[in-house]
PDBQT receptor file of N, H, CA, C and O in Angstrom, charges set to zero:
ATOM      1  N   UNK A   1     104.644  55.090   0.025  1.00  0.00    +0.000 N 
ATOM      2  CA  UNK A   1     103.562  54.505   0.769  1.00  0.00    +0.000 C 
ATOM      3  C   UNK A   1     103.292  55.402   1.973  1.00  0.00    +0.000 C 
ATOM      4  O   UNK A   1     104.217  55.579   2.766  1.00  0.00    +0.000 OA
ATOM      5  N   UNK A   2     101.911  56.084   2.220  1.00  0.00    +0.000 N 
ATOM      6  H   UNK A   2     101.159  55.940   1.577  1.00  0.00    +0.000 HD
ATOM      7  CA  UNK A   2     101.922  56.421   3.338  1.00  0.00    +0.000 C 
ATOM      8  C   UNK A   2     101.626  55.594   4.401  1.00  0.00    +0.000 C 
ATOM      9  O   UNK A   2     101.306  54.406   4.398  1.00  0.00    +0.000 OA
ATOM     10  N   UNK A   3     101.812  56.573   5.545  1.00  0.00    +0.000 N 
ATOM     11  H   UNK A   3     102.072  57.539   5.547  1.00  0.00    +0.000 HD
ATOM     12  CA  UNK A   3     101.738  55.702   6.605  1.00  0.00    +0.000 C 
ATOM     13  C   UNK A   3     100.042  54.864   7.114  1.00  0.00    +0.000 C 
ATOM     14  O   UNK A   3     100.061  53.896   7.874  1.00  0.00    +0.000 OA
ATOM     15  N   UNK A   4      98.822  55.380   6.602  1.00  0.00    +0.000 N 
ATOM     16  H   UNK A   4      98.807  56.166   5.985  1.00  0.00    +0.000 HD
ATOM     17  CA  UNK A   4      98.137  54.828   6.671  1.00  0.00    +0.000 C 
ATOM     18  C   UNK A   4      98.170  53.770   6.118  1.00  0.00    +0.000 C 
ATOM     19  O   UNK A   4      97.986  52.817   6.874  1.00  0.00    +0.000 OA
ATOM     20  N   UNK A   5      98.426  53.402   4.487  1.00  0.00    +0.000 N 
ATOM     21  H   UNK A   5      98.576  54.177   3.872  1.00  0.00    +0.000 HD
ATOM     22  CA  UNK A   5      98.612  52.249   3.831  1.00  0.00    +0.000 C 
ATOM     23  C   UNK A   5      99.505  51.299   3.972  1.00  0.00    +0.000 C 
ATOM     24  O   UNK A   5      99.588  50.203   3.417  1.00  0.00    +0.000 OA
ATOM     25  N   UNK A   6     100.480  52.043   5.129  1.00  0.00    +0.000 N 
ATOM     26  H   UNK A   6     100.413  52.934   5.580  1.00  0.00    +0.000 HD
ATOM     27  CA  UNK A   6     101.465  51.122   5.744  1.00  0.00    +0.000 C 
ATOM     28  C   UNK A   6     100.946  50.219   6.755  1.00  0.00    +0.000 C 
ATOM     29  O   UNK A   6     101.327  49.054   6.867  1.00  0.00    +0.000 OA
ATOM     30  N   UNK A   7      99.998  50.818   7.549  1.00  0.00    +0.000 N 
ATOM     31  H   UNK A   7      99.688  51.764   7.458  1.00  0.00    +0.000 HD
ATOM     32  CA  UNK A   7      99.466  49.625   8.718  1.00  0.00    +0.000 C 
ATOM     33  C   UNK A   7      98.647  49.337   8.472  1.00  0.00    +0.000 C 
ATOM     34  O   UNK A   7      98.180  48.576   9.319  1.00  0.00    +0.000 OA
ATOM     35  N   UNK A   8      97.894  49.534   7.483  1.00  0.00    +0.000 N 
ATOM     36  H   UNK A   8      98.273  50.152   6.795  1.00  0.00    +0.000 HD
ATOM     37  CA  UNK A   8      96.417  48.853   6.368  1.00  0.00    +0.000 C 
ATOM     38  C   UNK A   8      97.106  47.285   5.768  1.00  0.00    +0.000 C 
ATOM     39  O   UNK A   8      96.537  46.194   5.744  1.00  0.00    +0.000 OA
ATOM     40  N   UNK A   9      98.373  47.592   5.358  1.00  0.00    +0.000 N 
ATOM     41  H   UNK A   9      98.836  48.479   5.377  1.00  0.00    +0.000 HD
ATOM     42  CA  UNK A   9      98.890  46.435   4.697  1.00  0.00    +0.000 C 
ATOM     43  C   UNK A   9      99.658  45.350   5.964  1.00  0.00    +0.000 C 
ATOM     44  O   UNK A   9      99.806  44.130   6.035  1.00  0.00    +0.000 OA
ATOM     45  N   UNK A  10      99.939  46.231   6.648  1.00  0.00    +0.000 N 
ATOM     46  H   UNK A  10      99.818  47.222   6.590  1.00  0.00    +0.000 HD
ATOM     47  CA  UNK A  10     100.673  45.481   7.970  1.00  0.00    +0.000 C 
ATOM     48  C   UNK A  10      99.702  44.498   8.709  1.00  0.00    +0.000 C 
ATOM     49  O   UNK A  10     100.125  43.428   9.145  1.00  0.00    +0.000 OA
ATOM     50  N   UNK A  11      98.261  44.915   8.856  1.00  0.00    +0.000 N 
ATOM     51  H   UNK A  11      97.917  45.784   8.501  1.00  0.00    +0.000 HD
ATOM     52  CA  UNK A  11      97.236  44.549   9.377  1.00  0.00    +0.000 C 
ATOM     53  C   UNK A  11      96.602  43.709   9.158  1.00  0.00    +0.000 C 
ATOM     54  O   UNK A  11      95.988  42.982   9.938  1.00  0.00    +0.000 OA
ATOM     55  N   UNK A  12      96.701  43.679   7.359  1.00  0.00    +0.000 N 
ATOM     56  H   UNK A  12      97.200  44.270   6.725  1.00  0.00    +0.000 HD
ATOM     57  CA  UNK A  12      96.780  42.628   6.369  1.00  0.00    +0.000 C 
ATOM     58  C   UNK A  12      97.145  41.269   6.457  1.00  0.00    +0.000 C 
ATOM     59  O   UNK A  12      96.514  40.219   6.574  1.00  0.00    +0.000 OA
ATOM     60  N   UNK A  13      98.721  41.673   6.339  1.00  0.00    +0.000 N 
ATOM     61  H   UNK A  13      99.234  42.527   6.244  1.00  0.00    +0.000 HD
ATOM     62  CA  UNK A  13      99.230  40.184   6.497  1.00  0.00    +0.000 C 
ATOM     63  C   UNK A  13      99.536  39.654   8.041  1.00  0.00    +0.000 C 
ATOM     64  O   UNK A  13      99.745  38.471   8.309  1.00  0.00    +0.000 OA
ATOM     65  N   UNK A  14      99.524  40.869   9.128  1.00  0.00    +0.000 N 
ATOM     66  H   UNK A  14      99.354  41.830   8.910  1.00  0.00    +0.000 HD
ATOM     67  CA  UNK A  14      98.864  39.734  10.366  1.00  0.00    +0.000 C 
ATOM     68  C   UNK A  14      97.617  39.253  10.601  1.00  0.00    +0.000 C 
ATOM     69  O   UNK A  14      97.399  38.658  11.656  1.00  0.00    +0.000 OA
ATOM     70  N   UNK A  15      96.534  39.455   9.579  1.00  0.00    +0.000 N 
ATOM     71  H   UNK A  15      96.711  39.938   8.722  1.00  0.00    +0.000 HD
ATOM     72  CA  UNK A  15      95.121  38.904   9.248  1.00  0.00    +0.000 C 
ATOM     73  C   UNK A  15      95.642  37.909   8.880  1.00  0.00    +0.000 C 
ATOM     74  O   UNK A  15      95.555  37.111   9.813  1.00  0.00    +0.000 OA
ATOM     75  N   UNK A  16      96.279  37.348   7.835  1.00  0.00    +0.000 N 
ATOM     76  H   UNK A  16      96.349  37.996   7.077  1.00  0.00    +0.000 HD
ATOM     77  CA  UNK A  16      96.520  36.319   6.933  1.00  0.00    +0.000 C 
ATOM     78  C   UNK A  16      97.480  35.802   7.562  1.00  0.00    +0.000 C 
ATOM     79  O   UNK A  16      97.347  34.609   7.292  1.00  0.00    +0.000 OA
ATOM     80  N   UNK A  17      98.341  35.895   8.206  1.00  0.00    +0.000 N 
ATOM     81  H   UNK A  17      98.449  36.865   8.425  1.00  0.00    +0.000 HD
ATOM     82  CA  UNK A  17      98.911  35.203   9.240  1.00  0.00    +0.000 C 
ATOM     83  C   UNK A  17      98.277  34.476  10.810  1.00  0.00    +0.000 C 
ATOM     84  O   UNK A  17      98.855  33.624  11.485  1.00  0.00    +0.000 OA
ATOM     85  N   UNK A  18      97.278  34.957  11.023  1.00  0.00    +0.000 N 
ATOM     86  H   UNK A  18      96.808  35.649  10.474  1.00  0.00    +0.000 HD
ATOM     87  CA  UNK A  18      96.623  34.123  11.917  1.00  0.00    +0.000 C 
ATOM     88  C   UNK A  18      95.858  33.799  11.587  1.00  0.00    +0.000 C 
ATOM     89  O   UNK A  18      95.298  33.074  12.409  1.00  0.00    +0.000 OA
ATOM     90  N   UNK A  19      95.160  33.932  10.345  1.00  0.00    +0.000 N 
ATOM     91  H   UNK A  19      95.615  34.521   9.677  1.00  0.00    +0.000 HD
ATOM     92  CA  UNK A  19      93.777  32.918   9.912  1.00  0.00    +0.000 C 
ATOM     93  C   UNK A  19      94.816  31.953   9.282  1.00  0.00    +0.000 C 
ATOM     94  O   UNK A  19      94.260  30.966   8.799  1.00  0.00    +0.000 OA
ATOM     95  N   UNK A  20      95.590  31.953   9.205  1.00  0.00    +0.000 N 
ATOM     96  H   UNK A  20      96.041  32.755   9.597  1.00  0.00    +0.000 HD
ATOM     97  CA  UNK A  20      96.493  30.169   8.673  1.00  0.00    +0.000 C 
ATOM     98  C   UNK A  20      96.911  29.835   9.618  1.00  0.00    +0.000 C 
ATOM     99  O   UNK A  20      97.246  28.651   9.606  1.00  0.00    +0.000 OA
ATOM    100  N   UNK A  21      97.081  30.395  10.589  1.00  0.00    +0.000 N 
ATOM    101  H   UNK A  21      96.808  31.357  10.599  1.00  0.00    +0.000 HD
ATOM    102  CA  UNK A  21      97.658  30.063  12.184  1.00  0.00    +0.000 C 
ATOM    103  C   UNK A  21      99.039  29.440  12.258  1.00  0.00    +0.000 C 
ATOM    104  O   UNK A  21      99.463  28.503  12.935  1.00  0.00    +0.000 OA
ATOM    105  N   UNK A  22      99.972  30.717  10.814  1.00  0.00    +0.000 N 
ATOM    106  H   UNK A  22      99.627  31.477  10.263  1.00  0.00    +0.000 HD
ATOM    107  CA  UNK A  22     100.927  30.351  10.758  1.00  0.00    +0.000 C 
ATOM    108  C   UNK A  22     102.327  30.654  11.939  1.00  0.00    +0.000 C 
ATOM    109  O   UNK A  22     103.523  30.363  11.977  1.00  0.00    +0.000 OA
ATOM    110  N   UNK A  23     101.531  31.262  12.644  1.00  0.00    +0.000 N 
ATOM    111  H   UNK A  23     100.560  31.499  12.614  1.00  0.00    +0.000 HD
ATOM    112  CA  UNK A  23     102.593  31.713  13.909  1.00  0.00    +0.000 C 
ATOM    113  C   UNK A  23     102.320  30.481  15.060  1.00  0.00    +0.000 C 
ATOM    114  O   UNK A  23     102.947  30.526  16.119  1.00  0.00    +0.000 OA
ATOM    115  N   UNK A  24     101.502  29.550  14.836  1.00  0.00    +0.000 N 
ATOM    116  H   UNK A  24     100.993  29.513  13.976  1.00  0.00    +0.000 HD
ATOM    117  CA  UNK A  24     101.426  28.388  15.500  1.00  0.00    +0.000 C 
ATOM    118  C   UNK A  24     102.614  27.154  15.222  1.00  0.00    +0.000 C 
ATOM    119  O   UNK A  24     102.576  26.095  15.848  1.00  0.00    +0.000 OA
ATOM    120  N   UNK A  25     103.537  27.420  14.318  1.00  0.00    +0.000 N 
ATOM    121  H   UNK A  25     103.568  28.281  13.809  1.00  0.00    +0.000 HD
ATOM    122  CA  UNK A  25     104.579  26.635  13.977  1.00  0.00    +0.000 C 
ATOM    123  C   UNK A  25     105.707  26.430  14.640  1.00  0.00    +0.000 C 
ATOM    124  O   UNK A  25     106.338  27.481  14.750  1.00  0.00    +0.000 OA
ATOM    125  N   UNK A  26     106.310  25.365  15.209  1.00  0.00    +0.000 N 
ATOM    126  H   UNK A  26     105.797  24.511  15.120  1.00  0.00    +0.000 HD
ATOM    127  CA  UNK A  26     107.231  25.371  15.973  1.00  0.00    +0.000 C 
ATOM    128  C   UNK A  26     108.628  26.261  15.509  1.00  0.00    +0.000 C 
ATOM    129  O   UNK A  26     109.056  25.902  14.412  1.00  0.00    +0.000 OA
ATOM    130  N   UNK A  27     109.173  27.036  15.972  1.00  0.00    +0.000 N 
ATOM    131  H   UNK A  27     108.825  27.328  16.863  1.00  0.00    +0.000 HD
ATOM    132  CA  UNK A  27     110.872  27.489  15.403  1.00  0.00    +0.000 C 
ATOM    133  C   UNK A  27     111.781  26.818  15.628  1.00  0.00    +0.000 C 
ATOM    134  O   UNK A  27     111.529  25.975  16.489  1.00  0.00    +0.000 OA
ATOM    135  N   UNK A  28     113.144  26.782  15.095  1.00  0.00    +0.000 N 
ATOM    136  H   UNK A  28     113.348  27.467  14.396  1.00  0.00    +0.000 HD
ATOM    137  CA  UNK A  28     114.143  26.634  15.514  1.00  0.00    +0.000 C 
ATOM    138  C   UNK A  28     114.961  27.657  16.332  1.00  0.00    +0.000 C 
ATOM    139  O   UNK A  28     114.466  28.755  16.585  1.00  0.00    +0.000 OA
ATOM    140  N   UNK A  29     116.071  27.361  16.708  1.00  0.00    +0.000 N 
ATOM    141  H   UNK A  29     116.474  26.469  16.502  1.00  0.00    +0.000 HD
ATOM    142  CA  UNK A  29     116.905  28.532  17.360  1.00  0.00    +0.000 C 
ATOM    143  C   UNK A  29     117.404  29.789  16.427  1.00  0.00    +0.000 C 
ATOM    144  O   UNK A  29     118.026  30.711  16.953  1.00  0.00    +0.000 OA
ATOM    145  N   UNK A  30     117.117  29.792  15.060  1.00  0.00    +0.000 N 
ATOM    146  H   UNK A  30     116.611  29.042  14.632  1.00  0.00    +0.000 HD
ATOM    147  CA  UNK A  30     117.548  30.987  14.333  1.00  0.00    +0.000 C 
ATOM    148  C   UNK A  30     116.211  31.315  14.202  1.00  0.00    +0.000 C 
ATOM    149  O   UNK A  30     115.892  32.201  13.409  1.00  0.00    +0.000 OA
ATOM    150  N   UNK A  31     115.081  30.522  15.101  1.00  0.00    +0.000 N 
ATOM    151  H   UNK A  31     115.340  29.802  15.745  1.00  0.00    +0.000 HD
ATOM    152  CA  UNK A  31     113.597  31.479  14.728  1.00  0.00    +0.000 C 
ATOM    153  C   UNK A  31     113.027  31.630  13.363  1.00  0.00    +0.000 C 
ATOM    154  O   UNK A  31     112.269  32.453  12.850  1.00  0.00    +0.000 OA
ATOM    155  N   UNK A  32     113.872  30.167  12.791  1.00  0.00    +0.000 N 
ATOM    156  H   UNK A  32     114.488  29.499  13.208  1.00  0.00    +0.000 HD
ATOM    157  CA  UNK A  32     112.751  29.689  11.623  1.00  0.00    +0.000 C 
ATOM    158  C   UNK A  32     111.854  28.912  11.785  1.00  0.00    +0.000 C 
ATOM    159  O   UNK A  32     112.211  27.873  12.341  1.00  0.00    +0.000 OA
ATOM    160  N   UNK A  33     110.388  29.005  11.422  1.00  0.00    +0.000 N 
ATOM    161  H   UNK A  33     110.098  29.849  10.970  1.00  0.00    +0.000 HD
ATOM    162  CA  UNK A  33     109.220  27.890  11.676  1.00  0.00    +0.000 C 
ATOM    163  C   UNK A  33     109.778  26.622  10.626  1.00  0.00    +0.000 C 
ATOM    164  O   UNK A  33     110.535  26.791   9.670  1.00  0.00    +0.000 OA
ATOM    165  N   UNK A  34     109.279  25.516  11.013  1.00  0.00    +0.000 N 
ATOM    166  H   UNK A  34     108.664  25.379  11.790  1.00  0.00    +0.000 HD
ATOM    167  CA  UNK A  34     109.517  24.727  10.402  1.00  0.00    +0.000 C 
ATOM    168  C   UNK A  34     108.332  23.767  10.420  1.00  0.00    +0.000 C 
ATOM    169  O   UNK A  34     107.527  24.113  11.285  1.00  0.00    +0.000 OA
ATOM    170  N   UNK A  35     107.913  22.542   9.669  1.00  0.00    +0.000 N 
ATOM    171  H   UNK A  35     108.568  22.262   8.966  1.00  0.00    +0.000 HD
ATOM    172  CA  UNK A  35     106.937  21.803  10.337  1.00  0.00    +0.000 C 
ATOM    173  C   UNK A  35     107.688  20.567   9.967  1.00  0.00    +0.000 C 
ATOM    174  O   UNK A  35     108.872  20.427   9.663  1.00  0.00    +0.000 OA
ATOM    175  N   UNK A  36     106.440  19.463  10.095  1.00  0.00    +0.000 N 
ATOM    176  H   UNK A  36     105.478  19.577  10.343  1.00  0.00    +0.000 HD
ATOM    177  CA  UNK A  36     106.945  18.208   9.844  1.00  0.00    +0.000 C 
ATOM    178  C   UNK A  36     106.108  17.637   9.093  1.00  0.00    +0.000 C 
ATOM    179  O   UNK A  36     104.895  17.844   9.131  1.00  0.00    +0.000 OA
ATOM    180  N   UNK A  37     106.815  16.687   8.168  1.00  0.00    +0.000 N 
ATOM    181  H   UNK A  37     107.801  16.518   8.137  1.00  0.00    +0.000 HD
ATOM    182  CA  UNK A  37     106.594  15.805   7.156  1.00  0.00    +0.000 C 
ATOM    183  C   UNK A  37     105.822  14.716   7.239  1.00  0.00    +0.000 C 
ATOM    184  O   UNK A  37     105.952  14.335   8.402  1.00  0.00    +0.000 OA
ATOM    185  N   UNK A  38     104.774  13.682   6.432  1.00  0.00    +0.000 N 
ATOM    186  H   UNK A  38     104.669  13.992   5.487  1.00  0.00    +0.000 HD
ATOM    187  CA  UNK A  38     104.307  12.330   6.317  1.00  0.00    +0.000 C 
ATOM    188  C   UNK A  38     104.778  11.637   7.361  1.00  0.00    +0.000 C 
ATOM    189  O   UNK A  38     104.137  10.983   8.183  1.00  0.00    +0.000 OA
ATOM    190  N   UNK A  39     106.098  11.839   7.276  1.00  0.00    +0.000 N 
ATOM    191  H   UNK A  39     106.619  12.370   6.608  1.00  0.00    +0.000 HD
ATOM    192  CA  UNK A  39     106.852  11.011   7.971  1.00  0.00    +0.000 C 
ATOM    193  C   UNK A  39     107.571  11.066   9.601  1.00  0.00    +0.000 C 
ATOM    194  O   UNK A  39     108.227  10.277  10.280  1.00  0.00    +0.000 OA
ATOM    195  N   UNK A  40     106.892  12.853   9.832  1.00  0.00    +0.000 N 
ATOM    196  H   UNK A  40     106.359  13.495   9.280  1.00  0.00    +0.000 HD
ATOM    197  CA  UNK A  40     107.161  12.803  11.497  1.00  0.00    +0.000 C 
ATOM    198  C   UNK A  40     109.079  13.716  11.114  1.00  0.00    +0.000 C 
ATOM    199  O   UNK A  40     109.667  14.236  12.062  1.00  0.00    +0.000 OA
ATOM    200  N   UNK A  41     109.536  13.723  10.093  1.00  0.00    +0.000 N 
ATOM    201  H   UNK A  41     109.058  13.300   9.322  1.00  0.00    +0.000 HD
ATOM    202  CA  UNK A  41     110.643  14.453   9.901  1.00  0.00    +0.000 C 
ATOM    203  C   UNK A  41     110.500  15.952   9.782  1.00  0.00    +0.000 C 
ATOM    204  O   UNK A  41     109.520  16.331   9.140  1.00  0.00    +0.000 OA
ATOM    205  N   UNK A  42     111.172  16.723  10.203  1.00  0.00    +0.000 N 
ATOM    206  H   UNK A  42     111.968  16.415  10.724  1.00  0.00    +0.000 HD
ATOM    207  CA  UNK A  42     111.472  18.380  10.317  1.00  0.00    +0.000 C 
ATOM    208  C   UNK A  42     111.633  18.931   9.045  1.00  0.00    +0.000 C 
ATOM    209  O   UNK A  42     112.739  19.415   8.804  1.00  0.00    +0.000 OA
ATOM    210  N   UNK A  43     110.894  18.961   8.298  1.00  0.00    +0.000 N 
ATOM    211  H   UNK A  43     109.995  18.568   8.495  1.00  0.00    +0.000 HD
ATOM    212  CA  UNK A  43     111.038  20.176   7.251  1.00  0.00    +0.000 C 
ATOM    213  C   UNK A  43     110.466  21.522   7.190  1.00  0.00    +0.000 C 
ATOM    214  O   UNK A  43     109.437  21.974   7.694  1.00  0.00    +0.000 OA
ATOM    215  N   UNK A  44     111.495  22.137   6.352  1.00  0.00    +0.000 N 
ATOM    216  H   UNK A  44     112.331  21.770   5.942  1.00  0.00    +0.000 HD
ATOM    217  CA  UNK A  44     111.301  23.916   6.232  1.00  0.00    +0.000 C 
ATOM    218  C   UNK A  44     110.124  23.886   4.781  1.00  0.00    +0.000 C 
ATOM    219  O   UNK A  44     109.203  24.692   4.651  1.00  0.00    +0.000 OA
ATOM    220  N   UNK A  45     110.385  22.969   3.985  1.00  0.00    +0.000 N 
ATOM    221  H   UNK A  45     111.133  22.313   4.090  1.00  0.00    +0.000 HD
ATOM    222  CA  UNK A  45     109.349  23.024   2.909  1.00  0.00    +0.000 C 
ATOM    223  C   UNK A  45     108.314  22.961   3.074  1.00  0.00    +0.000 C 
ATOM    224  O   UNK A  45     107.649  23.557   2.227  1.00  0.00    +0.000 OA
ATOM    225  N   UNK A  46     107.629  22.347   4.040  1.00  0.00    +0.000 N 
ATOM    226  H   UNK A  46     108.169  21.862   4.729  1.00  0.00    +0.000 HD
ATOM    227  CA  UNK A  46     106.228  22.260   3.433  1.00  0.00    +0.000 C 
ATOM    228  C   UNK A  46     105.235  23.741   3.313  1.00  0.00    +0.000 C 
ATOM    229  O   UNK A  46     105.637  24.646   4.043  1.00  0.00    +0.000 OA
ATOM    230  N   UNK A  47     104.220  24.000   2.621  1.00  0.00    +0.000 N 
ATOM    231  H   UNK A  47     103.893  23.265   2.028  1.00  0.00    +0.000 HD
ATOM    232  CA  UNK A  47     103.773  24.941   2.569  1.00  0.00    +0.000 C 
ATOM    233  C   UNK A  47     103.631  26.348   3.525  1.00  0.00    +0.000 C 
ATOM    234  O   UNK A  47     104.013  27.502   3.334  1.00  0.00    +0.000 OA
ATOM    235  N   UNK A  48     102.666  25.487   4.994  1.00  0.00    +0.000 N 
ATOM    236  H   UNK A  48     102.355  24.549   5.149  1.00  0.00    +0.000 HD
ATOM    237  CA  UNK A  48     102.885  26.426   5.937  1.00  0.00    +0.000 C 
ATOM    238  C   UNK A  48     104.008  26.561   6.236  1.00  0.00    +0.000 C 
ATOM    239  O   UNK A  48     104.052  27.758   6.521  1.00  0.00    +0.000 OA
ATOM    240  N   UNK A  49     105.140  26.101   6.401  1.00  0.00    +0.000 N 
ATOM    241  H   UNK A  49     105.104  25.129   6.170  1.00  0.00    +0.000 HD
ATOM    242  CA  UNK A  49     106.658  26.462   6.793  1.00  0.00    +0.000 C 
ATOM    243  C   UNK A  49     107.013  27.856   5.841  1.00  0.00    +0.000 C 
ATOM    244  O   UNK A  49     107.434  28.968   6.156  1.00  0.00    +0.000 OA
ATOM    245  N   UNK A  50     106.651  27.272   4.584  1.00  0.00    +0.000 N 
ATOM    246  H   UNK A  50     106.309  26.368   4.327  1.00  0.00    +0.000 HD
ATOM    247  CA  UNK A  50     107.425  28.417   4.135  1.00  0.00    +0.000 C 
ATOM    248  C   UNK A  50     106.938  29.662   4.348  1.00  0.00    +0.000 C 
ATOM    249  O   UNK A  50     107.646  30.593   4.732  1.00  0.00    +0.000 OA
ATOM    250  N   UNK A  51     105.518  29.764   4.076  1.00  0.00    +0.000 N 
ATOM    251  H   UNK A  51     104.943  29.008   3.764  1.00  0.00    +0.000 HD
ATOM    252  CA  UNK A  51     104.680  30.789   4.654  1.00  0.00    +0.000 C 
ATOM    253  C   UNK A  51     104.850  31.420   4.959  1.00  0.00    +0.000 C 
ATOM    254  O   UNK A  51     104.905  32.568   4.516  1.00  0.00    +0.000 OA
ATOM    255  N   UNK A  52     105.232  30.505   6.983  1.00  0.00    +0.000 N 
ATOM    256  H   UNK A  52     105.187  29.573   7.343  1.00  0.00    +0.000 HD
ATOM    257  CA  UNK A  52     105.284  31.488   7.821  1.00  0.00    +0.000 C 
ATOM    258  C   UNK A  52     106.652  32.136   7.581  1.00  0.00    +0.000 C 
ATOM    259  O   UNK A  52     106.804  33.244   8.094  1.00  0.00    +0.000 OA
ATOM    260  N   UNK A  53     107.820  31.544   6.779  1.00  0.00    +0.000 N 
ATOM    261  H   UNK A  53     107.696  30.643   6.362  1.00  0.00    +0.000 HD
ATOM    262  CA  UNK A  53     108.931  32.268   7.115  1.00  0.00    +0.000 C 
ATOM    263  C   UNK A  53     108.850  33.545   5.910  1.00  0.00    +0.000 C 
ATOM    264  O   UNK A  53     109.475  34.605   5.958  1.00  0.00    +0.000 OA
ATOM    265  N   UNK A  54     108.209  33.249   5.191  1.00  0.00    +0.000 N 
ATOM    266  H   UNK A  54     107.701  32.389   5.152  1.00  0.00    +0.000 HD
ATOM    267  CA  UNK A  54     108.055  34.091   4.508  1.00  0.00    +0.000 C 
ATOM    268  C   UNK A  54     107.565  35.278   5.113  1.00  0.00    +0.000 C 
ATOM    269  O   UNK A  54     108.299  36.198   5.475  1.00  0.00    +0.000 OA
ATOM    270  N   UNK A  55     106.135  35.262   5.244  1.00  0.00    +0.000 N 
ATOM    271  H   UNK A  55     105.539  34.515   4.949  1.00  0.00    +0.000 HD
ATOM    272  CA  UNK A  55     105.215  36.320   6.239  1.00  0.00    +0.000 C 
ATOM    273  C   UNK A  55     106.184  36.857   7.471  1.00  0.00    +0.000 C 
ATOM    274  O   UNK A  55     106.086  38.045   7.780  1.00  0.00    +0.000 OA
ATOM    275  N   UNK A  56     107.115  36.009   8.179  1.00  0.00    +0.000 N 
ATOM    276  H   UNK A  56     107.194  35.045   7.928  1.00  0.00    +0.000 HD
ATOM    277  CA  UNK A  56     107.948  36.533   8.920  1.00  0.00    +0.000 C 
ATOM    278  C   UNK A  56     109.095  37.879   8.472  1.00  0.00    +0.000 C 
ATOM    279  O   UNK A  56     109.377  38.897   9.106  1.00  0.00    +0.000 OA
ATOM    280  N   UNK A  57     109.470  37.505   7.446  1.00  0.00    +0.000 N 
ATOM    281  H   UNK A  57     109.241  36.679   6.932  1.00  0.00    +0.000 HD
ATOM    282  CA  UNK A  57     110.134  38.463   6.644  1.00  0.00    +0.000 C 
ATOM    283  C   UNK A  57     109.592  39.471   6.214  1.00  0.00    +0.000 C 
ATOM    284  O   UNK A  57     110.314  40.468   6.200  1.00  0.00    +0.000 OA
ATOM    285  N   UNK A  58     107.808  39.674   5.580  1.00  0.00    +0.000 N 
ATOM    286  H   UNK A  58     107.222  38.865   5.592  1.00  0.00    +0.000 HD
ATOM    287  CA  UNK A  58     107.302  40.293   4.879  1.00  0.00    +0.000 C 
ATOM    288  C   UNK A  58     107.436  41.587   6.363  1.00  0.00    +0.000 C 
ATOM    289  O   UNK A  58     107.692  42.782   6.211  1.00  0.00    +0.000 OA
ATOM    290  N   UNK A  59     107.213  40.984   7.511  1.00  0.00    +0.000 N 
ATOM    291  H   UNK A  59     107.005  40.013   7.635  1.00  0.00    +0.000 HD
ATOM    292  CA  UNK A  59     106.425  41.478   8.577  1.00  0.00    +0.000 C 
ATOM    293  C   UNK A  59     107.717  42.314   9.058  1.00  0.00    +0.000 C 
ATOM    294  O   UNK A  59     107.406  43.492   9.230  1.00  0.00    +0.000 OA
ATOM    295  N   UNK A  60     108.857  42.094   9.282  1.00  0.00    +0.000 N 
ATOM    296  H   UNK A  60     109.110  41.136   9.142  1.00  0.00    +0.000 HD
ATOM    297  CA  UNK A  60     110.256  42.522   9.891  1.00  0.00    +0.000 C 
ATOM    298  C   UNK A  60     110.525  43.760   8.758  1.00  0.00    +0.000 C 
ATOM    299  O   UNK A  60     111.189  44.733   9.115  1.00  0.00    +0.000 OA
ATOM    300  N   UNK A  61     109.966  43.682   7.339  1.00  0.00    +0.000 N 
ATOM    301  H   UNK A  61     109.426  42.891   7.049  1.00  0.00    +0.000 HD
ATOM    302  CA  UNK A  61     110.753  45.067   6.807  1.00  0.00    +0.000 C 
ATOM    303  C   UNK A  61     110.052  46.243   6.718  1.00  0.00    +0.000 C 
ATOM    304  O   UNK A  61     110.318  47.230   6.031  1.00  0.00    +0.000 OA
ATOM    305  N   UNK A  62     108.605  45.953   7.899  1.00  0.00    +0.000 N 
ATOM    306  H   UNK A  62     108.388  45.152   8.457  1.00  0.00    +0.000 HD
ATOM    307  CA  UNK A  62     108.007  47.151   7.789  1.00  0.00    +0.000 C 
ATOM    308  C   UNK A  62     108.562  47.279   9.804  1.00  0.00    +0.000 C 
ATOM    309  O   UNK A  62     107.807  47.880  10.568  1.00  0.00    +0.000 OA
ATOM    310  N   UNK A  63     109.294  46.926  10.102  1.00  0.00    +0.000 N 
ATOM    311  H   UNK A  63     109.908  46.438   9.481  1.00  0.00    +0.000 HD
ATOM    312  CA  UNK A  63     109.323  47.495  11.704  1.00  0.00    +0.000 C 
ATOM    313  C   UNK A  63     110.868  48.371  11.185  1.00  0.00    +0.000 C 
ATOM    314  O   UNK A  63     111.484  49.068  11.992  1.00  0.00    +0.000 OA
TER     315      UNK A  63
């Protein structure tokens, strides 16, 4: 990958990370987002949760 297509793609998914406004998610202390449930309970599942931890990861193995 060159390095142009490296911050083309980097640029990418911090596009797609703030048009879901997945960095708007609360963390925990290991700086996982998490949200909350129907029910007002803390889960890592629901969609945007995983997302963002996902996108968090995607984002850390290009630094």
């Amino acid at each position: 990958m060159t390095k142009s297509q490296r911050e083309l793609l980097i640029r990418a998914l911090e596009f797609y990370r703030d048009e879901r406004q997945l960095d708007n998610l609360p963390q925990d202390e290991e700086f996982r987002y998490y949200d909350y449930d129907e029910n007002g309970n803390v889960t890592y599942k629901s969609v945007d949760a995983i997302d963002a931890n996902n996108m968090g990861k995607l984002l850390e193995s290009f630094d």
